[in-house]
N, C-alpha and C positions, 0 to 999 in steps of 0.2 A: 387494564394492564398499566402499572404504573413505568413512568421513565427510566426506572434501573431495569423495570425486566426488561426494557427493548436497548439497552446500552449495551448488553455484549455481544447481539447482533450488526450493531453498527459498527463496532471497533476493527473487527475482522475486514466489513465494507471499503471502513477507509483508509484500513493500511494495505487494502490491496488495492487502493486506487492509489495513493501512495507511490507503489512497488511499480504499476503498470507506468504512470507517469516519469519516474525516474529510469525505467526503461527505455523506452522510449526518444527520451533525452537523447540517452547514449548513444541509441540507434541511430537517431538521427546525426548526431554529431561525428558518428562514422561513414554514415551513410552523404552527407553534406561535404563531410571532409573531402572523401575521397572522390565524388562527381558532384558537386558544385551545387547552386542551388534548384537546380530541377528534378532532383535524385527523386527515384523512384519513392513516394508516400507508401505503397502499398508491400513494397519491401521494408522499407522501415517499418512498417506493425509486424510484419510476419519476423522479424527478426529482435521484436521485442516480445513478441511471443503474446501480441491483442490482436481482436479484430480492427478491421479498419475505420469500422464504425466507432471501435473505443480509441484513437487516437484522431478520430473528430472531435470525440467527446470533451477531450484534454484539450485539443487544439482545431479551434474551429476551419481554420485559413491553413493553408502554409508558413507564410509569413509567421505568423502566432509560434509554430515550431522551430521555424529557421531563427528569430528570436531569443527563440529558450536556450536553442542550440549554441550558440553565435557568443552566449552570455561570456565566459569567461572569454574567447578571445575579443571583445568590445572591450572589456574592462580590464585588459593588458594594454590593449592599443591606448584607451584612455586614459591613464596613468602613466604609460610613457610620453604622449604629448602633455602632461604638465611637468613629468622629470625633465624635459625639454625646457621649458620656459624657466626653470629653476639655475640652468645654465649659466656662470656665467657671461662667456662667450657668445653672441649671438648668433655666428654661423655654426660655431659647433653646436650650440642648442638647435640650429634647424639640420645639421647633418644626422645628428643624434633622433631628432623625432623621424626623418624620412627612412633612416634604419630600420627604428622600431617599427615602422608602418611595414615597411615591403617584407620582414622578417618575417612578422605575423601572417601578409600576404601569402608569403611562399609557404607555409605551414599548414592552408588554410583554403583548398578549394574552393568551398564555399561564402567563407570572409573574403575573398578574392572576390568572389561576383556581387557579392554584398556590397564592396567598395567601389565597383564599375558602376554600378546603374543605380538609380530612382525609380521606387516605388510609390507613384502619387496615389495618394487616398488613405494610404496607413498612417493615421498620424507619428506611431510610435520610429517606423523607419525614416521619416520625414525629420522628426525629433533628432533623431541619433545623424543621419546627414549631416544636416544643418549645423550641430555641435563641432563634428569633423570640420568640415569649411572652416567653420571661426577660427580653429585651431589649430589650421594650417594655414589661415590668415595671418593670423598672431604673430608663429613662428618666422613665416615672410616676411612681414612685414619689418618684425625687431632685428632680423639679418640688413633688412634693405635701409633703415633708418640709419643703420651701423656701418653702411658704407661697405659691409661684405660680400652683400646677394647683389646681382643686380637690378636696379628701377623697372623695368618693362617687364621683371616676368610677373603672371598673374595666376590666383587660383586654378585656371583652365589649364595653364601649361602643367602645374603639379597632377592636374587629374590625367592630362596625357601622358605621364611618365607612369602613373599606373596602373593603368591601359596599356602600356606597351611593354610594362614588367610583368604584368599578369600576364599574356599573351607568353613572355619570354621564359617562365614559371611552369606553363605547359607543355612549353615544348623540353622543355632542361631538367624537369623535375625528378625523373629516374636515369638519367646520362650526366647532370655538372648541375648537383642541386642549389650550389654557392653561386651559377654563374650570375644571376639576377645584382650582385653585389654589385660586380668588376662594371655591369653596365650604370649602378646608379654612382660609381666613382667615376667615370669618364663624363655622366650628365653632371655630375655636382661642379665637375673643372668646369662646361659650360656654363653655367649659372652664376660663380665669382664674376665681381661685378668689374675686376681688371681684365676678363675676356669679352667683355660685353663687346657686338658689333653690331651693328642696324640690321634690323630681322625687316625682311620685303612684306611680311603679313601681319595684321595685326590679331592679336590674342581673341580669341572667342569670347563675346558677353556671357553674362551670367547664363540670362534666357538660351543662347545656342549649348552653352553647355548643358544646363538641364535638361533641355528638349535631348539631348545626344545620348544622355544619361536612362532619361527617358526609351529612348529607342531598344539602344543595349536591351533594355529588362522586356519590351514588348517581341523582341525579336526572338528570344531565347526560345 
């Protein structure tokens, strides 16, 4: 049997692997949406309409879907932290990325826990983290240099502000789905570096926060 005869057996193969994959997707990105990242896997196939063996097949792990899923809201969030640095203004370039961020958050059950915890071992979530940090370092830093933000706060306080917006996201998200804003404009007056006063604690290291971060994802 030459290679044409067995080609249009195949084509039907892979556009319905294709079809299932893109399913799938979607499934999942409703299914993530609406319950965060632990949502049931095995509702996600039956509602993409595969076994649950064929959306192993496509996605080995979780993570691997939550990924696929997650894609377009990472690449909003990371497009707006460079429209951020593009800013003239410095605080406004960091009021402007912390928008974009908790925006995407509240939209985004799943990108919500994706943003709370670390996942050690997956290079690719590890990757995407790490990026995150730099880039809300960046933003910090360029307000702080600028005399806008104030000197003492550190990456750790930003990750505790969304920790406590996500938390705020849950509870408001079908009763005052805006109210997540009116709280990150009362934390932003805290953080102008003319309200600054001597905080009694000092800021979590890197290590306490990732171990914290860490925690979140194992307790889930």
């Amino acid at each position: 049997m030459s290679i044409s005869d067995r080609e249009p057996s195949r084509v039907p193969r892979r556009r319905d692997a294709r079809e299932s994959h893109d399913r799938l997707i979607s499934a999942a990105q409703r299914e993530f949406t609406a319950r965060g990242v632990n949502a049931s896997l095995e509702r996600i196939a039956r509602d993409a309409e595969v076994s649950i063996g064929t959306l192993y097949r496509h996605f080995p792990t979780r993570l691997d879907l939550l990924m696929a899923a997650l894609r377009p809201q990472l690449g909003q969030f990371l497009e707006g932290a460079t429209s951020a640095m593009e800013i003239d203004d410095p605080w406004n370039g960091f009021v402007y990325y912390l928008e974009n961020l908790f925006r995407v958050q509240a939209g985004d059950r799943g990108f919500n826990d994706f943003l709370s915890r670390r996942f050690p071992g997956n290079a690719e979530t590890e990757r995407i983290h790490d990026l995150m940090c730099q880039q809300i370092d960046d933003v910090l830093t360029r307000a702080q240099d600028a005399g806008a933000a104030r000197p003492d706060i550190t990456l750790a306080d930003i990750v505790n502000l969304i920790w406590s917006n996500g938390r705020m996201i849950d509870a408001t998200n079908t009763t005052a789905p805006n109210a997540w804003r009116r709280h990150l404009y009362l934390m932003l007056d805290a953080y102008r570096a003319e309200r600054a006063h001597p905080i009694p604690e000092p800021p979590m290291t890197e290590e306490q926060l990732y171990d914290a971060m860490v925690h979140l994802s194992e307790a889930s």
